[in-house]
C-alpha positions in Angstrom: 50.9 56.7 -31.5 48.2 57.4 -34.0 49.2 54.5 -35.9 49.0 51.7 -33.0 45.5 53.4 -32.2 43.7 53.1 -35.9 45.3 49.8 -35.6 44.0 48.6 -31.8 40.5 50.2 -33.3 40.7 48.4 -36.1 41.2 45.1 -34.3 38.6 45.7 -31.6 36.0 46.3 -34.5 37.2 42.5 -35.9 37.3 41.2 -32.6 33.5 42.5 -32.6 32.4 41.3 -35.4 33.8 37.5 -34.8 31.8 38.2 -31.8 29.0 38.6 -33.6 29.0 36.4 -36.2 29.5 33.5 -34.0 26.3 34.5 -32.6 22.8 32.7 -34.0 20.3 35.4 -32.4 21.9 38.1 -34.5 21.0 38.7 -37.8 22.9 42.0 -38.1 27.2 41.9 -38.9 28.5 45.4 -38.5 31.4 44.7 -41.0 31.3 48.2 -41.9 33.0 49.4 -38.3 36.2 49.3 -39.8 38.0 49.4 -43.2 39.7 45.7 -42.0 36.9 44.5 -41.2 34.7 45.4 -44.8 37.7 44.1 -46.6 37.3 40.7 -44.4 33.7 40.2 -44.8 33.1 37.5 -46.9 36.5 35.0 -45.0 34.2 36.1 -41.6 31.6 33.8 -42.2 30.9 34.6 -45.8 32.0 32.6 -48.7 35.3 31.6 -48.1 37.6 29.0 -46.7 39.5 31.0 -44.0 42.9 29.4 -42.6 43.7 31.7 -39.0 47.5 31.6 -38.1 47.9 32.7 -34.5 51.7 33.8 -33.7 52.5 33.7 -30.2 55.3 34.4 -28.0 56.9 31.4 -25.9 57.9 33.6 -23.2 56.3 34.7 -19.6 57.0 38.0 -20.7 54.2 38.1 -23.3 51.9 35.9 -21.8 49.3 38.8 -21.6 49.7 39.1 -25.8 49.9 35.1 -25.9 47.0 34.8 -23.9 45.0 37.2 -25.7 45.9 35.7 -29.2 44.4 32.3 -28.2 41.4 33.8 -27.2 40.6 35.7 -30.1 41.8 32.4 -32.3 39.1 30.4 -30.1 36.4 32.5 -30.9 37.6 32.8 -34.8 37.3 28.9 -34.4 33.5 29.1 -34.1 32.9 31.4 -36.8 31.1 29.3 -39.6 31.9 29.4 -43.3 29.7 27.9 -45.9 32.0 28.2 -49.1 30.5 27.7 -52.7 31.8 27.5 -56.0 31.3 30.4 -58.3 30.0 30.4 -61.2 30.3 33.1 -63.6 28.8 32.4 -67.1 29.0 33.8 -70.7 26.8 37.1 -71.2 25.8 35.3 -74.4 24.6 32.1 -72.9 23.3 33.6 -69.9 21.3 35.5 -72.4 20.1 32.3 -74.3 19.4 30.4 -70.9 17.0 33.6 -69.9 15.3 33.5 -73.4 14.7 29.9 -73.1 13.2 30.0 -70.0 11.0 33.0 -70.3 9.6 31.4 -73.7 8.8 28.2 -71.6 6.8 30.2 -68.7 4.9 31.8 -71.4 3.8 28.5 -73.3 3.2 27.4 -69.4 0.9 30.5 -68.7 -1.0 29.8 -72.0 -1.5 26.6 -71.3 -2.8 27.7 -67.9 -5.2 30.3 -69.7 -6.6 27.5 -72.4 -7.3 25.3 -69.2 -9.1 28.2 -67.4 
């Protein structure tokens, strides 16, 4: 019993925040309701391409559960994902890339001072 309630409050909490990451007027995503739903966070609108599968039962017995699936895969529909590739460079020439460009806003900000 306390099994199938962590895991009806753990569902609630993602139902929530597909809720509210579908909506543009809130800038806050309380992905920290639930242990699910941290480990979600970036597939729920973060950087990810998210594939939902929806199982549902064909029979009038479970149409309440069947119902209720669809539902919750409508809304995960409108959540919106803007993936990116990620990039992870060298230390090295990361290193070499920062030294370069901090030399060349220096010689800019003399430049700027000889002007001035």
């Amino acid at each position: 019993m306390r099994e199938a309630s962590a895991i009806n409050k753990s569902l609630s909490a993602l139902e929530h925040v597909v809720v509210t990451a579908c909506d543009k007027k809130r800038d806050h995503v309380p992905y920290r309701n639930s242990t699910l739903t941290a480990f979600l966070k970036n597939t729920i609108g973060g950087n990810c391409k998210t594939i939902l599968c929806a199982n549902i039962w064909p029979e009038s017995s479970h149409i309440e559960e069947t119902i209720s699936t669809l539902r919750f895969a409508s809304r995960m529909k409108q959540v919106e994902n803007v993936p990116h590739v990620n990039e992870s460079m060298d230390q090295k020439l990361l290193l070499k890339k920062y030294e370069r460009e901090i030399r060349d806003l220096k010689q800019e900000l003399s430049m700027h001072d000889t002007l001035t």
